[in-house]
Structures are given as C-alpha cells and as structure tokens.
VMD Tcl script that draws the C-alpha trace (Angstrom):
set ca {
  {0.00 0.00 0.00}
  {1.56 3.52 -0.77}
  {2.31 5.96 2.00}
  {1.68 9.46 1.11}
  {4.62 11.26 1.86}
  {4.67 14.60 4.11}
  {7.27 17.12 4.34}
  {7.53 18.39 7.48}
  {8.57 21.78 8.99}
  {9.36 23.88 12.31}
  {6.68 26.97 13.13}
  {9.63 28.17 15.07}
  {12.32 28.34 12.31}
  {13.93 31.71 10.95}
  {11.55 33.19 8.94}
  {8.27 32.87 10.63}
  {6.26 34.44 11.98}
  {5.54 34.21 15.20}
  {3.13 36.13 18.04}
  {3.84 36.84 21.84}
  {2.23 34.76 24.11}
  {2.27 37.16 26.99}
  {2.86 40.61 28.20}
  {6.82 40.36 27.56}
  {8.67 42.49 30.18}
  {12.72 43.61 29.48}
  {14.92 43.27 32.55}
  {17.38 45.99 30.94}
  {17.95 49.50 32.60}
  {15.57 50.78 30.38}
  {11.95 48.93 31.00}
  {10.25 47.91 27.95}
  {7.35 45.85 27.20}
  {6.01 43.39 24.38}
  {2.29 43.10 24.82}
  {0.63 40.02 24.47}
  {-0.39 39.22 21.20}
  {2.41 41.66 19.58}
  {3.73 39.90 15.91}
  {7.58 39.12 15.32}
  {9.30 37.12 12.86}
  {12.22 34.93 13.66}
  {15.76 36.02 12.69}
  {17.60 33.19 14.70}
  {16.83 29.87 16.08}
  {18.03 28.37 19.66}
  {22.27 28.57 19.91}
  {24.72 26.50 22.37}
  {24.47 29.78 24.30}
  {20.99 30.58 24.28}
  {19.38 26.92 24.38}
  {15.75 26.88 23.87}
  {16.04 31.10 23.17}
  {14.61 32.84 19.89}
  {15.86 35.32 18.38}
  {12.74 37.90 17.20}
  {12.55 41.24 15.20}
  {8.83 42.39 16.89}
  {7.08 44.80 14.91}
  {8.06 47.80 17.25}
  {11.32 46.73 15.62}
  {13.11 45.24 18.95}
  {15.26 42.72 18.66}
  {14.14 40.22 21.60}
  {15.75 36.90 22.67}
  {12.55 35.11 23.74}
  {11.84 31.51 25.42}
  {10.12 29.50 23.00}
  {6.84 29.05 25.45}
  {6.73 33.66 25.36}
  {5.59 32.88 21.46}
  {3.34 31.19 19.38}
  {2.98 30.92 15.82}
  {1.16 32.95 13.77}
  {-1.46 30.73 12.13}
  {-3.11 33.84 9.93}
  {-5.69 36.33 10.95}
  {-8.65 34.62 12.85}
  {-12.14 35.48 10.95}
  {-14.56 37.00 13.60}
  {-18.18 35.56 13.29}
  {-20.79 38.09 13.44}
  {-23.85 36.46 15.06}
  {-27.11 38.29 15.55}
  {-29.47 37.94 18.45}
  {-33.50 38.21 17.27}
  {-35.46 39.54 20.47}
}
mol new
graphics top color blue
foreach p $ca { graphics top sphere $p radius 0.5 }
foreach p [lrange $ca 0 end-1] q [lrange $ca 1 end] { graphics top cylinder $p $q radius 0.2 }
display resetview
C-alpha cells in the first residue's frame, strides 16, 4: 500500500512568523514591554548559548531573545463571526 509522503517543517524556524504569548517584560535598565499578542518574525533559532532562546525582530522593531513558550505561531488572521441575536 503507498504511504503518502509529508514534508515536514518547524513553526519556530527563521523566517516565521511568530506572536507573543504574553505581556513580555525587558529586565534591561531601560523597562520595555512586548504586549501580548504583539507579531515578530524569527531572525535566529536556539544557539549553544541561548538553548531553547529565539531570536525575534517584533514589529516595534526590537530585537528580543525570547523563550520559545513567550511565542506562538502565527497561524493567519482569525475570521470574527458576526452572530445576531432576534429579540
């Protein structure tokens, strides 16, 4: 019986895109904050330094090493569902 073959890929590779998955708070001098839900795309992926760290360009352009459980990937604009109520 065939198999169908299927190519398989990382969400969190460079390239994607990616959304924060919470209020993202800097720990610099200078406070700064990535709100939740804010997009980025990844430049670089985890290093021997920075195991299990992203590298992400967010759209305020900051460059942010994140934890890969601060992002998600950006799946595409949900469609909102208008639904009317008859009283």
């Amino acid at each position: 019986m065939p198999i169908k073959m299927t190519k398989e890929y990382s969400l969190f590779s460079p390239g994607k895109l990616v959304v924060a998955a919470k209020d993202l708070h800097s720990t610099d001098d200078a406070p700064y904050l990535i709100e939740l839900g804010s997009l980025g795309l990844i430049l670089r992926g985890p290093t021997s330094r920075r195991s299990g760290e992203y590298l992400v360009q967010f759209l305020t352009n900051v460059n942010w090493w994140v934890r890969g459980e601060e992002i998600n990937p950006y799946l595409g604009e949900k469609k909102k569902v208008c639904s009317l109520k008859l009283i």
